[in-house]
Every structure is written in structure tokens, then in C-alpha cells.
N, C-alpha and C positions, 0 to 999 in steps of 0.2 A: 679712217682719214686717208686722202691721198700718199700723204708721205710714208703711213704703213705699207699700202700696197705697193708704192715703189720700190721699198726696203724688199719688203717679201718675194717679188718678182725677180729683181736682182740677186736675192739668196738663192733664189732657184736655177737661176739664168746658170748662175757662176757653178751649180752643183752641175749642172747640165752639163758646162764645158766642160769642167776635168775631169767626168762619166765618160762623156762621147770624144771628146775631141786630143783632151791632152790637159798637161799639168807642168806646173811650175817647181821645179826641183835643185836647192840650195848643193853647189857645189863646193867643197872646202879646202880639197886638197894640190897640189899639184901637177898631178897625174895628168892633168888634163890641159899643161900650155902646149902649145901658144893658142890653142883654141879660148880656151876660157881661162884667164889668170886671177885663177883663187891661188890659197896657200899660205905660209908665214903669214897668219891669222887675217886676211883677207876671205870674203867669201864673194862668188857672180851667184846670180841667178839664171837658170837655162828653161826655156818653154821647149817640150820634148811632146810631140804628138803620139798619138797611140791609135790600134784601130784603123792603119790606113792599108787600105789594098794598093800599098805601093810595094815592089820587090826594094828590098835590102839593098844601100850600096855601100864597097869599101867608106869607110873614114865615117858612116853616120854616128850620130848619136844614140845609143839605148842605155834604157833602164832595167838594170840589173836589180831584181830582188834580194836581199839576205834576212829573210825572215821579216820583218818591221822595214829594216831598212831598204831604202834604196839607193842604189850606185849608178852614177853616170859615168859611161867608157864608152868608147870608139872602136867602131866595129871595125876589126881587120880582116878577119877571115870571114870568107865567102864557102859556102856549101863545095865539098870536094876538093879543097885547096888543101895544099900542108904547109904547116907552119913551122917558122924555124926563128931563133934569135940565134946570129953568128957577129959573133964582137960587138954587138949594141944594135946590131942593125935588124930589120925583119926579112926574110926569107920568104916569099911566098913560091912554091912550086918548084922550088931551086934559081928561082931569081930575086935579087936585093929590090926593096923597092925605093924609088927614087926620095929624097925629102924633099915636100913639097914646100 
């Protein structure tokens, strides 16, 4: 019937995009305001692409694996950079970076 094929096409569609393109990743904690305000049992949902031949910038989003799990953080360091926390603040290369 139609409505099978529809179902099945779309199971494929949707396997398709989180293969190739990206995936939808439940975030929990805090760690991550003012970008995304989960936490105190709140939860967002974040679409995180994958696969892209774009270079890295400060502040993106990645998905960190820890075995089963995954973890979404914000990329601070850049290839070649050193990192520093001095009084809460980040350090990059011996300079504070602004908060945005």
C-alpha cells in the first residue's frame, strides 16, 4: 500500500540523515548556558552536523564520545593554541578571551 511505502521511504530518509548529514543529541546538563539552557532537570535538543569539510571554529559545537555515550562541548582550542583557566577565565596563547 501507499502508506507502507511512505513509512518505509521515510525510515530510510531519516536513517540516511543521521548517516550522512548529522544527528539530533539530547543535552542535560549545564555546562552548556547560555548557548543551550538545559540543567535543574530541564533538557534542549541540539542538531550537530557531522562529516563536513568545514575547518573547526573557536566556540563550535562537537560531539564528544565516551564509549556509548555522547557529550556535547564547545570547542575552545584551536590546533597550536595553549590553554590556560586563570581565575575562571580562559587563556588562550597568554591572552583572556573576551565574553561574548
Amino acid at each position: 500500500s501507499r502508506l507502507a511505502v511512505a513509512a518505509f521511504v521515510g525510515i530510510v530518509a531519516l536513517f540516511a540523515v543521521r548517516a550522512l548529514v548529522g544527528d539530533v543529541y539530547r543535552v542535560e546538563t549545564r555546562s552548556m548556558r547560555p548557548t543551550i539552557l538545559a540543567g535543574d532537570g530541564a533538557r534542549e535538543w541540539v542538531w550537530v552536523r557531522h562529516g563536513v569539510d568545514v575547518p573547526l571554529a573557536r566556540y563550535d559545537l562537537v560531539v564528544v564520545r565516551d564509549g556509548d555515550e555522547a557529550l556535547i562541548k564547545r570547542l575552545v582550542g584551536l590546533p597550536g593554541e595553549t590553554l590556560r583557566i586563570v581565575d575562571g577565565d580562559l587563556v588562550v596563547d597568554g591572552e583572556r578571551l573576551a565574553l561574548d
